[in-house]
C-alpha positions, -999 to 999 in steps of 0.1 A, spaced: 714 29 329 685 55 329 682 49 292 680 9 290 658 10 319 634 35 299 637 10 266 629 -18 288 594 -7 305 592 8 266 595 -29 254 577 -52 281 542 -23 273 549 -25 235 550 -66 236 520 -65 261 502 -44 235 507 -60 205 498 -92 223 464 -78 232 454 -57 204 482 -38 185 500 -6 193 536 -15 205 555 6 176 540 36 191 553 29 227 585 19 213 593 44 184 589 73 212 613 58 240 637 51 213 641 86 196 642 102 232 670 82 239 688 97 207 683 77 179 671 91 148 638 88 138 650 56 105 670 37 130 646 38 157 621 24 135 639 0 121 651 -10 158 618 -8 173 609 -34 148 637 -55 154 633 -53 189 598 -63 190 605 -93 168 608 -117 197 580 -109 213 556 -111 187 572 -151 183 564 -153 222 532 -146 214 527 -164 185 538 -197 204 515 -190 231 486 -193 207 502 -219 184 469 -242 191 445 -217 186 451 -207 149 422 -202 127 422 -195 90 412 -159 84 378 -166 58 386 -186 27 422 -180 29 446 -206 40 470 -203 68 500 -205 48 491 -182 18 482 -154 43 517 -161 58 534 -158 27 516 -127 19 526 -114 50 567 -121 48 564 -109 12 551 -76 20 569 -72 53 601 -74 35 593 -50 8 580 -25 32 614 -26 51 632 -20 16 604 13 12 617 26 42 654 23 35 652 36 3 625 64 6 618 96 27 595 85 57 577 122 59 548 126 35 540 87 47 543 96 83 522 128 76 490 107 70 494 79 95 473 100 117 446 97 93 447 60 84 445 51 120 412 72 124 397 52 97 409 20 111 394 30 145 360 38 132 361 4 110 369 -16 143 345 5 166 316 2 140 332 -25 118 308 -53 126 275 -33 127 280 -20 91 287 -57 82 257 -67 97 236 -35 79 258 -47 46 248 -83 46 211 -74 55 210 -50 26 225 -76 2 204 -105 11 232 -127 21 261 -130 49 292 -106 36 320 -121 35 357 -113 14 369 -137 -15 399 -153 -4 416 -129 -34 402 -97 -15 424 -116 19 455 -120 5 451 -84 -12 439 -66 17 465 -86 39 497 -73 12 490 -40 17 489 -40 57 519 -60 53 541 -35 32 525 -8 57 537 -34 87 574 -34 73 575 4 63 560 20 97 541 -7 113 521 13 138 490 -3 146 490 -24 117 475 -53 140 444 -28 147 439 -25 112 443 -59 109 414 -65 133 391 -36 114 399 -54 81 387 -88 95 360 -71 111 336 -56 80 349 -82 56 345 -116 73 328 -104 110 350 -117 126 356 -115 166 385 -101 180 385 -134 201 384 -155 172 410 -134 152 435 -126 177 459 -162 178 461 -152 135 468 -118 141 498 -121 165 508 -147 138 507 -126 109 523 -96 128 555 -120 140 558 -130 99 561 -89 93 585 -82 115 603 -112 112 610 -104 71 613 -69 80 638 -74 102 658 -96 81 664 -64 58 668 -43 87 701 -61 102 715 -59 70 708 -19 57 704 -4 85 725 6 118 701 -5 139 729 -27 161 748 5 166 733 7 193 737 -28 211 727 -19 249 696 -4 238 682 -22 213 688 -55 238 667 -39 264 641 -37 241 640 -70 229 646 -84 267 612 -62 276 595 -67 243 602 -108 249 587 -107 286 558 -86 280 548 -105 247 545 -137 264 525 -122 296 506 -100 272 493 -134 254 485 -149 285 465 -122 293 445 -122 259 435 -157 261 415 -152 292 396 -121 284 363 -120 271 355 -111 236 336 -74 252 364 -69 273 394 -76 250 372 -51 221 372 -27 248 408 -30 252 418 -31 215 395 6 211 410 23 236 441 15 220 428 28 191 411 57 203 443 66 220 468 67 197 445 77 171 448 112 193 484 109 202 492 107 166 476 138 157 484 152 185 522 147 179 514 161 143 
């Protein structure tokens, strides 16, 4: 009882926080290996348990969808599920330890890009002469590779997301946050496809459905939440999620 209990605050904070800004896998990787899972199935279940929410979310902001720069909405989907799944098959076929050895460092990048993201745009464009802004090729690109990162670890893939946006198309974390929780739901949602097949994620039933029952009700509060913050105060939010797992990460080592 302790155990489900722990995975279901785990799972109602992780849903809240990738509603908001990103961060859930690192609130709900933890709670899962201290309840005894090893470190493969508890990503792969964290991932399928945080599935649901992210389609909570998702639905909340159905109306609000905005295409990220040139791209179109269903290309960067695509994009998305396509590198979501093949992540997934990286991490069932591969060794997760040199990868997990520099996650610490790509979230330090992807901190400083959202913290100073939209100044060096500004400084960029000045510079150039004209507004900067990514080709819809450099989108779908950049987008790929956060995807196959989303479906092989996933953590904080929706802040990098955000610093991606932000110093290549400017854009607010207002604006961007509806298409984010959309892109994050097609990730998970190919990568758990693989993972209910490979893995042995549902040995583990009790668990893994008190994840998914937290990860569901904090998702669609978390969203609720999102829409009616102000663009300073959601930033605010979505660094001091960076900022501090940026530090947990390295401090975990």
């Amino acid at each position: 009882m302790s155990e489900t209990l722990l995975v279901l605050l785990a799972g109602v904070v992780a849903g809240m926080l990738n509603s908001v800004g990103g961060g859930g896998t690192f609130v709900a990787l933890p709670a899962l290996v201290a309840v005894g899972l090893p470190p493969v199935t508890a990503n792969a279940a964290s991932t399928i348990a945080l599935v649901p929410g992210a389609v909570a979310s998702a639905w909340v902001y159905r109306r609000e969808l905005a295409p990220v720069g040139p791209a179109s909405t269903p290309t960067l989907t695509l994009v998305s599920v396509v590198g979501g799944g093949l992540g997934a098959l990286l991490v069932l076929a591969l060794p997760s330890a040199s990868f997990e050895a520099a996650v610490p460092w790509l979230l330090a990048f992807a901190t400083l890009v959202l913290a100073f993201g939209r100044h060096l745009s500004r400084w960029v464009a000045g510079a150039l002469g004209r507004p900067l802004g990514m080709s819809a090729r450099a989108v779908l690109a950049s987008q790929f590779l956060l995807a196959l990162y989303g479906g092989y670890f996933g953590g904080a893939v929706g802040i990098m997301m955000f610093a991606v946006w932000s110093i290549g198309l400017g854009l607010d974390p207002s604006t961007g946050n509806p298409m984010r929780v959309a892109q994050l739901a097609a990730v998970y949602l190919s990568a758990t496809a693989f993972f209910l097949i490979a893995s042995d994620a549902l040995a583990t039933p009790l668990i893994l459905a008190g994840m998914l029952a937290g990860a569901v009700a904090g998702g669609f509060t978390g969203a609720h939440v999102a829409r009616r913050l102000p663009d300073r105060v959601l930033r605010a939010v979505i660094l001091t999620i960076a900022v501090t797992m940026t530090v947990l990460y390295f401090v975990r080592g």
